[in-house]
Structures are given as structure tokens and as C-alpha cells.
PAMARKOL-773501 format. One record per residue: residue in one letter; x, y, z of N, C-alpha, C, O in turn. Coordinates in steps of 0.001 Angstrom, whole numbers, m for minus. Layout:
! residues N
aa/nu/nv/nw/cau/cav/caw/cu/cv/cw/ou/ov/ow
A/X/Y/Z/X/Y/Z/X/Y/Z/X/Y/Z .
...
END
This chain:
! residues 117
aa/nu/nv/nw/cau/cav/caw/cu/cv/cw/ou/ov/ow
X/90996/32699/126822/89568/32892/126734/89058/32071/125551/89446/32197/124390 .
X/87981/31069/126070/87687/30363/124652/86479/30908/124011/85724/31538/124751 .
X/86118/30767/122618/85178/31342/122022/84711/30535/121409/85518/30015/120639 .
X/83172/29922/121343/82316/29363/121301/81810/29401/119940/81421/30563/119819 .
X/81562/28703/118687/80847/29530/117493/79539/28315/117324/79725/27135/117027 .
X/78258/28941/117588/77193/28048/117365/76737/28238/115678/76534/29284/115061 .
X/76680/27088/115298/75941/27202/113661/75266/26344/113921/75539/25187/114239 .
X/73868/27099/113746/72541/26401/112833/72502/26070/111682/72937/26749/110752 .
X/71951/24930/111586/71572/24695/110018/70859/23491/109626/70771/22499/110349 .
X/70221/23624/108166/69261/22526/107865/68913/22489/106464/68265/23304/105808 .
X/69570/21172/106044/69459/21591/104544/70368/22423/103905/70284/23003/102823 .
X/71534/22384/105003/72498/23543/104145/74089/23323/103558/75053/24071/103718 .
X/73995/21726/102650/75188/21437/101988/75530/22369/101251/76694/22718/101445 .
X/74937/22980/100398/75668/24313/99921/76192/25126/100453/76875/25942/99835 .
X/76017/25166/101954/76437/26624/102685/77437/26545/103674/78106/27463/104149 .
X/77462/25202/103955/77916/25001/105620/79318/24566/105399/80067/24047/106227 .
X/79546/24840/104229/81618/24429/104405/82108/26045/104033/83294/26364/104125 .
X/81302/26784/103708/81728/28569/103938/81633/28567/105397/82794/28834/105711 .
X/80923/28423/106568/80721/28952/107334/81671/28088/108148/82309/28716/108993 .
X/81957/26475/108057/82723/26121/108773/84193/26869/108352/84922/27477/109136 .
X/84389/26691/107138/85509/27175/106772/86209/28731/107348/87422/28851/107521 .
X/85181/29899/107607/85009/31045/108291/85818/30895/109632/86751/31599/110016 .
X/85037/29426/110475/85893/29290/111949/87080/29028/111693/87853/29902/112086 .
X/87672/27933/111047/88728/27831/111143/89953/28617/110473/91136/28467/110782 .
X/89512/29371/109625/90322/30291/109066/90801/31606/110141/91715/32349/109786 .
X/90004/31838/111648/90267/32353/112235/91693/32717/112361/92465/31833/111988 .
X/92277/33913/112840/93069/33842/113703/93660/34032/115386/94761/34191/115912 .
X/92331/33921/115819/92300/33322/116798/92385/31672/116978/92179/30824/116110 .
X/92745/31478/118342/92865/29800/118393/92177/29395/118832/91441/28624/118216 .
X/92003/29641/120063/90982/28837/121174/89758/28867/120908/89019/29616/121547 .
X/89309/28110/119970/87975/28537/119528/86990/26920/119449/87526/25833/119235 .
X/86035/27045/119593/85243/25365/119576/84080/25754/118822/83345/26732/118955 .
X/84054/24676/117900/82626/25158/116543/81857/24091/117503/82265/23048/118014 .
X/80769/24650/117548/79031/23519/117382/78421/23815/116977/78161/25018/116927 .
X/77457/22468/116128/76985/22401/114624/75424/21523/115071/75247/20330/115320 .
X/74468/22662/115040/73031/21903/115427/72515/22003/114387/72474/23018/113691 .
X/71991/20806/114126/71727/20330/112602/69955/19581/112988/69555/18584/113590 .
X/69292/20764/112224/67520/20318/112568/67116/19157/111891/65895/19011/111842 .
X/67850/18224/111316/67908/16542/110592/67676/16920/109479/66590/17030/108911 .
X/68974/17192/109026/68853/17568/107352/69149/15567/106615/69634/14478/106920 .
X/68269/16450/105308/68471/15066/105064/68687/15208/103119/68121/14861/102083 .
X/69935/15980/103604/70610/16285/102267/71978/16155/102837/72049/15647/103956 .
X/73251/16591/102156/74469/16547/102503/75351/17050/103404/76556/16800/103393 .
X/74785/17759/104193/74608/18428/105090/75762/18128/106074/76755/18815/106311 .
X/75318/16701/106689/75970/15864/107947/77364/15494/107258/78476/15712/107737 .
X/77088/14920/106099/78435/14974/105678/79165/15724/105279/80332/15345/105174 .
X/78867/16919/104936/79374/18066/105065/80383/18466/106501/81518/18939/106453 .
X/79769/18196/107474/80123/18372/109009/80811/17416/108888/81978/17697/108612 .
X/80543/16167/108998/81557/15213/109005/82893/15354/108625/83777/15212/109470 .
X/83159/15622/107435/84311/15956/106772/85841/16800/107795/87027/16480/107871 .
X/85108/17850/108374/85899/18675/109207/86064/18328/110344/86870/18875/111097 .
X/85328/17360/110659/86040/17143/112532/87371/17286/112503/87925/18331/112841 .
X/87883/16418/112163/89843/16196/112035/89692/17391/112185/89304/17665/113321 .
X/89894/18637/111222/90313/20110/111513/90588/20436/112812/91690/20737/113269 .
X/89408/20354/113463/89402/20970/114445/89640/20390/115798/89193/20895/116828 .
X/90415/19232/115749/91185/18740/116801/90361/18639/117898/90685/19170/118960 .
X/89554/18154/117801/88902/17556/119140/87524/18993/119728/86611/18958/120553 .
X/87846/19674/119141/87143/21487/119430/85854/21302/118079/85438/22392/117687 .
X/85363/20333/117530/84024/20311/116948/83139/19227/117773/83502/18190/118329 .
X/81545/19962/117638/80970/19528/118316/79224/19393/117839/78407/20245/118190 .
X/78926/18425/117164/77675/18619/116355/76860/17840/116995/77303/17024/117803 .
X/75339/17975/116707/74089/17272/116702/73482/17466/115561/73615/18499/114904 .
X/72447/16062/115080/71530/16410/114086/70423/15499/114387/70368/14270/114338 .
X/69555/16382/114710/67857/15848/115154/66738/17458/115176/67098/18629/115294 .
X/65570/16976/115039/64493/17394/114785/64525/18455/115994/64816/18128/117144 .
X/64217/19665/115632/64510/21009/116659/62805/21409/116492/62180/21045/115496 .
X/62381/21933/117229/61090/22943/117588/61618/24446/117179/61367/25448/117848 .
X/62328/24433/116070/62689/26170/115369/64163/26634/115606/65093/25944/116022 .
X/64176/28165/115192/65293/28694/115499/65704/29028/117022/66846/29283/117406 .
X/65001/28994/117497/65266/28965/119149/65606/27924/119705/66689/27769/120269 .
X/64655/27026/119604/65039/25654/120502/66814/25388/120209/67764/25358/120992 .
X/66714/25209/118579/68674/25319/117993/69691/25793/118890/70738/25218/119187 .
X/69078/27402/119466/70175/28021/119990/70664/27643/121049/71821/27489/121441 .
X/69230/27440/121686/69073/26412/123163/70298/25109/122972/71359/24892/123558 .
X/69903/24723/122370/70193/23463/122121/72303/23320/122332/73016/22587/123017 .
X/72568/24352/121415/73955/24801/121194/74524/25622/122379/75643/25329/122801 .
X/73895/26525/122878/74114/27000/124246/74536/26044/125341/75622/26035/125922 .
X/73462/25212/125534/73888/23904/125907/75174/22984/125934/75725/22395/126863 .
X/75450/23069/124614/76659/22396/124407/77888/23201/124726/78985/22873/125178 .
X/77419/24260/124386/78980/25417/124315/79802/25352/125714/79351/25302/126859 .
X/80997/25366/125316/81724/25391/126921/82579/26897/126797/83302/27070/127778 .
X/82621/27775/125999/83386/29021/126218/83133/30016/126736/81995/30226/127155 .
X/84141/30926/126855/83508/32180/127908/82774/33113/127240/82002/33882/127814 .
X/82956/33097/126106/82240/34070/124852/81584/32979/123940/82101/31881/123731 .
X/80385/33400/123419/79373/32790/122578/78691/33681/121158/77930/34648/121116 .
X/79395/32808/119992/78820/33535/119142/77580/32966/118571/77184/31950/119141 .
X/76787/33451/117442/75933/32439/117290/76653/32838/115144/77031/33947/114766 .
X/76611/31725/114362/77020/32006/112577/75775/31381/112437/75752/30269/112963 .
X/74836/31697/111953/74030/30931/110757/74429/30612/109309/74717/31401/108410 .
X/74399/29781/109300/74822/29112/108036/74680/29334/106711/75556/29076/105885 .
X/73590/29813/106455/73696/31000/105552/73764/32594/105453/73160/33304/104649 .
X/74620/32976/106439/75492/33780/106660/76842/33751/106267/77654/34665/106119 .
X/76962/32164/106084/78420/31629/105647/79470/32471/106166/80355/31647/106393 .
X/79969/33724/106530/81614/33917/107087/81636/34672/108091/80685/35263/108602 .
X/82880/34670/108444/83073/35283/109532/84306/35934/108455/84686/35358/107436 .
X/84990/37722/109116/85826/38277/108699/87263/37463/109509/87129/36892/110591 .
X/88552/37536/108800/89339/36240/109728/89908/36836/111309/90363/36136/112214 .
X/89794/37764/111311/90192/38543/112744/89128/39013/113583/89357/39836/114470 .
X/87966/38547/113368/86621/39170/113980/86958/38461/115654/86639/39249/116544 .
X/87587/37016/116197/87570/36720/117046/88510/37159/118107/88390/37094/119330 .
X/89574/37669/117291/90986/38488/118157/90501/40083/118426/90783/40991/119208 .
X/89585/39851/117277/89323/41388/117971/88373/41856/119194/88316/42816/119963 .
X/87639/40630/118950/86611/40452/120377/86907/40451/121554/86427/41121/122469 .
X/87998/39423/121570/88805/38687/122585/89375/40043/122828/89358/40375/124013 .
X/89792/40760/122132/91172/41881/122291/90344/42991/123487/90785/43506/124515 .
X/89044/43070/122863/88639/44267/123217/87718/43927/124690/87274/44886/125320 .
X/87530/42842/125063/87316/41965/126285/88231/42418/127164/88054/42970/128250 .
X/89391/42090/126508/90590/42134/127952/91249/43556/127942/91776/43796/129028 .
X/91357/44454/127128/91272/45619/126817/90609/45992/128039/91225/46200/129083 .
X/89356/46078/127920/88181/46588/128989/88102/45920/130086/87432/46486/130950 .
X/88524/44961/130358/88460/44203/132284/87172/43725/131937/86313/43831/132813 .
X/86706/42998/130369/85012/42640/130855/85149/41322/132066/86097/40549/132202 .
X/84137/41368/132690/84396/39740/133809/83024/39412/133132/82183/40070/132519 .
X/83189/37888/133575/82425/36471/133277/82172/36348/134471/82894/36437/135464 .
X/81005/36117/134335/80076/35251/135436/80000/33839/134603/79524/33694/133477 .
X/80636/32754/135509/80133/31534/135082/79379/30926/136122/79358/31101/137341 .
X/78683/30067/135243/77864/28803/136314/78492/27817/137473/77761/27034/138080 .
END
């Protein structure tokens, strides 16, 4: 089951290597970060930049001019390919490191089913 983590953000070089750092510290695996970025034009991108390698082919960013916090989500929804979708805001910075095994756990625990497209 893959799990999806959408981060917003803008303007958030201070924040956005806690929150990337959050995904990958997971211990869950199957997991794919995307990073919608409303065109920051601070350190931001390079911030993102930095971590692709990490994440082996499973990061997935944009950075352009959004119509708000919605359009963002839109935007990342879009991109997401997993069966579960979280959304991190970026200054939220973490995730706890087992929050995704436990999701996943309690999914298959319960027989939840997916409707996909």
C-alpha cells in the first residue's frame, strides 16, 4: 500500500527540511513525498532540491504561483499516485516516525477497500 505525503509550502527554507526530514525518517517504506511550492523565492527550492537523491525516484515537486491553500492541494492530489493521501504542511514540520505503519496497519487490520480511478 503506498502512502502519498503532500507538503505545501512557500517561503519555507526554515521549515521544509523538518518536514521533509519527518517523511523520510518514516518507518514505513512505500511512501512518495510531493512538494507544491506557491514560487517561493527564498531557499526554499533548494531546500527541496537537496533531497531528491533520498528518496529514490519517490520525490515529486512543483514550484509556481497557486490561487491559495486549496488550489495547492488540488494541485498535489493531482500528482499523488498512492492509495492513502496525507496532506504535512510545512510548518507543521513532523510527522511522529511510525505514524505511517500505523495507518497502513490499521487499514489492513480493518479490510478498508480503495476505490480507485
Amino acid at each position: 500500500m503506498k502512502v502519498s505525503i503532500i507538503t505545501l509550502c512557500y517561503n519555507s527554507g526554515h521549515t521544509i527540511s523538518s518536514s521533509i526530514s519527518s517523511v523520510l525518517e518514516q518507518t514505513y517504506e512505500d511512501i512518495e513525498c510531493v512538494i507544491v511550492d506557491g514560487g517561493s523565492t527564498d531557499n526554499t527550492v533548494n531546500m527541496i532540491k537537496s533531497y531528491e537523491k533520498d528518496f529514490c525516484g519517490n520525490m515529486f515537486w512543483l514550484t509556481e504561483p497557486d490561487d491559495g491553500l486549496y488550489d495547492a492541494m488540488n494541485k498535489g492530489i493531482t500528482i499523488a499516485t498512492g492509495d492513502l493521501i496525507g496532506i504535512l504542511n510545512c510548518d507543521d514540520t513532523f510527522f511522529s516516525k511510525t505514524v505511517f505503519q500505523e495507518i497502513v496497519n490499521f487499514h489492513r487490520l480493518n479490510n478498508i477497500e480503495y476505490n480507485t480511478p
